[in-house]
C-alpha positions in Angstrom: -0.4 -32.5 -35.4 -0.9 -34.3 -32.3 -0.4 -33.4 -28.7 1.1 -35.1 -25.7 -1.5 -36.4 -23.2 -4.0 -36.5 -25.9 -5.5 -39.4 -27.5 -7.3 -39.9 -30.8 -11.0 -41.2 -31.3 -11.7 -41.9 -35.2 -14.9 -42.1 -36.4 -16.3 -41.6 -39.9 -13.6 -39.4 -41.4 -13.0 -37.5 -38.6 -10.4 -37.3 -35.5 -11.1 -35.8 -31.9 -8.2 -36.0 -29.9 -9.3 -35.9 -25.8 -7.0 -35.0 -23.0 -6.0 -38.2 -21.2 -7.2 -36.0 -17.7 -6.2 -39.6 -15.8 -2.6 -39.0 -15.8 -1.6 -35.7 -17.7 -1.4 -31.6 -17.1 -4.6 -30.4 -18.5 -3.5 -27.1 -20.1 -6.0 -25.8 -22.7 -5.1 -27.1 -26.3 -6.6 -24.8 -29.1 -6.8 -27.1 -31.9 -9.1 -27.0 -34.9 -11.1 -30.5 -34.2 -12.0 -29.3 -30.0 -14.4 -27.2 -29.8 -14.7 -25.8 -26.5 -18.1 -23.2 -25.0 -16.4 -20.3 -23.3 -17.2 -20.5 -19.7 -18.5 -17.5 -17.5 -18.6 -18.0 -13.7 -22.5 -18.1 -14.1 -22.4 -21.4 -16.2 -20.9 -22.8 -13.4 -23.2 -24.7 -10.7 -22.8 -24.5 -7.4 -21.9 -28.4 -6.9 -18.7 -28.1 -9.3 -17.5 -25.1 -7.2 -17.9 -27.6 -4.0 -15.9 -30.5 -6.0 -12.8 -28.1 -6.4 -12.8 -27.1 -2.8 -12.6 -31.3 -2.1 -9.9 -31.6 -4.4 -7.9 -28.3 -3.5 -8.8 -29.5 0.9 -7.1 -33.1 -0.5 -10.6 -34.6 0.1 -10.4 -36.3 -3.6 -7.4 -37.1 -5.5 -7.0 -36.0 -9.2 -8.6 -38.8 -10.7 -11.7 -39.1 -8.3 -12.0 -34.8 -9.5 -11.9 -35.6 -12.9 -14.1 -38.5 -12.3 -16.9 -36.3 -10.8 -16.8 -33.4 -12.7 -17.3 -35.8 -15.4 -20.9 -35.7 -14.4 -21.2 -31.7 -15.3 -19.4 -31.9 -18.9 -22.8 -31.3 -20.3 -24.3 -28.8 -23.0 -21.4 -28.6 -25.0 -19.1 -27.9 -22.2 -16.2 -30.3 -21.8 -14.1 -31.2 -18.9 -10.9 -29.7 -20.1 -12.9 -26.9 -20.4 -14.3 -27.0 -16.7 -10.4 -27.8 -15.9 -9.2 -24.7 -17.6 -11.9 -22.5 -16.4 -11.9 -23.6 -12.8 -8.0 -24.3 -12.3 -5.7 -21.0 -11.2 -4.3 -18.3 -13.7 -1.5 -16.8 -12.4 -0.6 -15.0 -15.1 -2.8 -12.8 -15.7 -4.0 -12.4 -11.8 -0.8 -10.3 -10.9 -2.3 -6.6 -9.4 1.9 -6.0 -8.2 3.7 -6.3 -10.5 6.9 -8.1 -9.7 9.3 -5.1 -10.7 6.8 -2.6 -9.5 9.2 0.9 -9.1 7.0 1.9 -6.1 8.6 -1.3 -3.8 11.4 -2.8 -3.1 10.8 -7.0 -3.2 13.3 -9.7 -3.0 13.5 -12.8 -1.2 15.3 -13.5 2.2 16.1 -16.4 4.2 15.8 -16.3 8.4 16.2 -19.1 10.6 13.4 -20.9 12.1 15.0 -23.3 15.0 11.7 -24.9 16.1 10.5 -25.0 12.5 12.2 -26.3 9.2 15.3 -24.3 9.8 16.1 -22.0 7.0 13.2 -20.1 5.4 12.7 -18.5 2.5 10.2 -15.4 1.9 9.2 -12.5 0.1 10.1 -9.0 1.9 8.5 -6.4 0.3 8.2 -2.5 1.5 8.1 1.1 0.1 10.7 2.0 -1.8 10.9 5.5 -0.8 10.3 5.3 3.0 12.0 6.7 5.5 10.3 5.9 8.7 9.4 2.6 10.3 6.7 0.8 9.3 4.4 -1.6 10.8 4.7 -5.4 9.7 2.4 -7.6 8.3 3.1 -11.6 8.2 1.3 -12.9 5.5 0.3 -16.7 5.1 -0.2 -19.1 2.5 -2.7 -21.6 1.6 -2.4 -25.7 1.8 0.3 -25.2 -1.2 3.1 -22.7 -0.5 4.3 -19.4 -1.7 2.5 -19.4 -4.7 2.0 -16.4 -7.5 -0.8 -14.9 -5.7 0.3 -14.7 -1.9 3.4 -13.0 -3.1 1.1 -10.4 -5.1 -0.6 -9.8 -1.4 2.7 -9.3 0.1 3.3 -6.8 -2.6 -0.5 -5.2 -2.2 0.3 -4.8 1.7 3.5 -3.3 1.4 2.2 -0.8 -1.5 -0.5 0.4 1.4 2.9 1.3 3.7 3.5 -1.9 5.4 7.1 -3.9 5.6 5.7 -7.6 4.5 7.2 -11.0 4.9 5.4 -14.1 2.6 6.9 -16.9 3.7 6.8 -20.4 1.8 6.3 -23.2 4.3 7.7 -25.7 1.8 11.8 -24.4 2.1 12.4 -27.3 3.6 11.2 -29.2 1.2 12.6 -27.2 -1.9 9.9 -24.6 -1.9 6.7 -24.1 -4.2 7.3 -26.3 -6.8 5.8 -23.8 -9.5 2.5 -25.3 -9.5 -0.3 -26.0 -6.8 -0.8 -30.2 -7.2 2.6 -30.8 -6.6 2.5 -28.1 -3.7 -0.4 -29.6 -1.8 1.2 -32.8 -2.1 4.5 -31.6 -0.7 3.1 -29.5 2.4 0.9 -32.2 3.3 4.9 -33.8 4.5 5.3 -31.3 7.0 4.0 -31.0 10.1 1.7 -28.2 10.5 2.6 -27.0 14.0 6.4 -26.7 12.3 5.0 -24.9 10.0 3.4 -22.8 12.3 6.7 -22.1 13.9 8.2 -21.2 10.7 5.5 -18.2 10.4 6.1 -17.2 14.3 9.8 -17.0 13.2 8.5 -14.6 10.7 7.3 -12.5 13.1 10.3 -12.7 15.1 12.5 -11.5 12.1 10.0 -8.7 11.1 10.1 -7.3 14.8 13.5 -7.0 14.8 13.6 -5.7 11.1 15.4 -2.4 11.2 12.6 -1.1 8.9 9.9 -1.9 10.9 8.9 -0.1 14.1 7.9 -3.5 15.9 4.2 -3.6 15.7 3.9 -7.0 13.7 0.2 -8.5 12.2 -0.5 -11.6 10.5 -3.5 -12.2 7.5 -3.4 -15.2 6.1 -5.7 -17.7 3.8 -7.3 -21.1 4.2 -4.7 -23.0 6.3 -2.9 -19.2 6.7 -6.5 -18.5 8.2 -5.6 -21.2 11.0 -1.9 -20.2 11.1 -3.2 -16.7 11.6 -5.6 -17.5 14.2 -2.8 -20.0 16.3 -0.4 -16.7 16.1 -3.2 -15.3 18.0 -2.7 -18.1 20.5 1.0 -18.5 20.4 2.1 -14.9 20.4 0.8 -12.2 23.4 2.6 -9.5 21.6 1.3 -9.7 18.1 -0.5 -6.7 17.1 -3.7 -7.8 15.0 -4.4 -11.1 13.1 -6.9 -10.9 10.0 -7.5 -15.1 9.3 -9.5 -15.3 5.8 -11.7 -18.6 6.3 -9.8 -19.8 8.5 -9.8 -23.2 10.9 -10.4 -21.9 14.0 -8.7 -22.5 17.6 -9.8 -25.0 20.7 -11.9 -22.9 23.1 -9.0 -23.4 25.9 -6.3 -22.5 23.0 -9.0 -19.0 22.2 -8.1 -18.1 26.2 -4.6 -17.2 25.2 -5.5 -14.8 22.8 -4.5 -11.2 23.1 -4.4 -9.4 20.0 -7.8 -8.4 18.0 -9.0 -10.0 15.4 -10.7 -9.2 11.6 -11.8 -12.5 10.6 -13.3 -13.1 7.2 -15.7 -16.0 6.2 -17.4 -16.9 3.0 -21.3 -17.5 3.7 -21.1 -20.6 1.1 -17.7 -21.9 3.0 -20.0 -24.8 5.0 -16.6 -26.8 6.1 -15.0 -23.9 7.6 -17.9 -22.4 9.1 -19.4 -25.1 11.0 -16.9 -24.6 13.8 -17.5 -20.4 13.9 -20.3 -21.1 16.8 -18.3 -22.4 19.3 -15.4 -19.9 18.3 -17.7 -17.0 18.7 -18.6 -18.5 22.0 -15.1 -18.7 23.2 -14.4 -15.1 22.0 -16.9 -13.5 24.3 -16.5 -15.7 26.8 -12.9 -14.4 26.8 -14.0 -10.8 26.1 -11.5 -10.8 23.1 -11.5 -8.1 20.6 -12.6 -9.1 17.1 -15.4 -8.2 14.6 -16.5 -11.0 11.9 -17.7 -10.8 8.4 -19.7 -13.2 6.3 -19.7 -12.4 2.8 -23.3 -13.3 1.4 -23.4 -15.5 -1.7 -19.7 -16.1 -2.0 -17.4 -19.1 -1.8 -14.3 -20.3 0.1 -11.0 -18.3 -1.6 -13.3 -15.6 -2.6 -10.1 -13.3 -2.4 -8.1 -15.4 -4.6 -8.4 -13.5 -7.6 -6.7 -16.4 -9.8 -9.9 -19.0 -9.9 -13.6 -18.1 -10.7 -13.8 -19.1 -6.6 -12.9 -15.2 -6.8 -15.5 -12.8 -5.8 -14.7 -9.0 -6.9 -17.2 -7.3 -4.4 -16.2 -9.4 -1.1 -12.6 -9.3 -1.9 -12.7 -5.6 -2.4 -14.1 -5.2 0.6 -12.9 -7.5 3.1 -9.6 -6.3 1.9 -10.1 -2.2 2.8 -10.9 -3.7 6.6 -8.1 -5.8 6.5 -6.0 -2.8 5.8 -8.1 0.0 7.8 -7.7 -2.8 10.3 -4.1 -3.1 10.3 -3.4 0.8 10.1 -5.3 1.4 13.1 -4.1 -1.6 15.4 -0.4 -1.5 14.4 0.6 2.2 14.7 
């Protein structure tokens, strides 16, 4: 049998086929003649975890990745294998289910004028309540709504909060169903539209007839800079909680009213070179905010769906981002 995006070396009686990584999907083939070492996080060196952040940041296209990774396909371990190991698993990162009994989830649409006009998201809240809730906004990374931000919508609303994901790629169709394809469509869009779309978000959550009006955003990688311009933009929002995010201008930092949670990954050397001049602006503004830096971790430690994940940090950031959010949006 042969596969499709595999090609076949022959050599003395015997055939390896190779994924042909240049131009194909690289899912992970289990076929007698491919022997591949079963990876732990700990096989993996530091350098490889740097080369997917590149790639993921659109600092190296596909071919330049599998190019350099290339260079740590040693000791038996092959690139598909790296590919496999190091890529996201959606499937079996779900901590929500979708159907969980305990929520109500479905996805909406609300307008964003000064954005990309109609938006789709996932609302999510407690089935069984019967009070107002606070709202939490939460924000995608550089490739729309994927499998894992809707499971954090679901986590927040399972700790009593009304949640809106939004996907900043509606205009464009929406996630595509996998993250290549997703970077390269929300690199069309403008990011201050998209951060309009996500201020429209908490426009339509304030106004929710669940939700008692005090609105907070956390978001992830680009929703880390989404969540600290809402800061900016928005004099009424409640609390933001960016997770290694890009941070504001120091004039921009002078607008900001609510208090912030903000989460950084000690390892995270592109985001965290421009913390300094952050912090400065913070006190110089005497905003409210308390930082973390998670030792020994690495950017997207709380994405739970690539080895980037880190159990310990992303259990605990995550019990301050909700403490947080309890105490600042009563």
């Amino acid at each position: 049998m042969f596969f499709p995006g595999l090609f076949r070396i022959k050599n003395k009686g015997f055939t390896l086929h190779i994924c042909n990584l240049a131009t194909e999907p690289l899912p992970f083939y289990e076929h007698p003649n491919i022997i591949m070492k079963k990876l732990r996080k700990e096989d993996i060196s530091q350098e490889v975890f740097d080369l997917y952040d590149d790639y993921a940041h659109n600092k190296l296209g596909r071919r330049q990745f599998i190019e350099k990774l290339s260079l740590y396909a040693i000791g038996g371990v092959t690139v598909p294998a790296l590919m496999s190991f190091i890529m996201p698993d959606y499937i079996n990162s779900i901590l929500v289910p979708v159907d969980d009994p305990r929520l109500y989830s479905d996805y909406i649409t609300y307008p964003s004028p000064k954005g990309g006009g109609d938006i789709k998201g996932l609302l999510s809240y407690p089935a069984d309540t019967e009070t107002k809730l606070p709202g939490v906004v939460v924000v995608h990374e550089n490739r729309g709504l994927n499998p894992y931000i809707e499971d954090v919508g679901r986590r927040a609303a399972i700790e009593g909060f009304i949640s809106l994901a939004p996907d900043a790629l509606s205009p464009l169709g929406g996630y595509p169903g996998n993250d290549d394809d997703g970077r390269t469509m929300q690199r069309q869009r403008d990011k201050d539209e998209m951060l309009e779309d996500f201020i429209a978000a908490f426009n339509y959550l304030k106004t929710h007839e669940k939700c008692n009006g005090h609105i907070g955003v956390v978001g992830f990688c680009f929703g880390g800079w989404i969540s600290n311009m809402m800061a900016v933009k928005l004099p009424d929002l409640k609390a933001a909680v960016p997770y290694y995010g890009r941070q504001p201008s120091a004039e921009e930092t002078k607008a900001i009213k609510a208090p912030l949670l903000i989460h950084y990954a000690e390892l995270d050397k592109r985001v965290n070179e421009g913390w300094p001049e952050y912090e400065t602006a913070l006190k110089d503004s005497e905003i409210d905010y308390q930082v973390h830096f998670y030792p020994g971790v690495n950017h997207g430690f709380h994405n739970n769906s690539t080895p980037r994940f880190d159990e310990a940090a992303a259990k605990l950031s995550w019990e301050r981002t909700i403490a947080f959010f309890k105490d600042k949006l009563k």
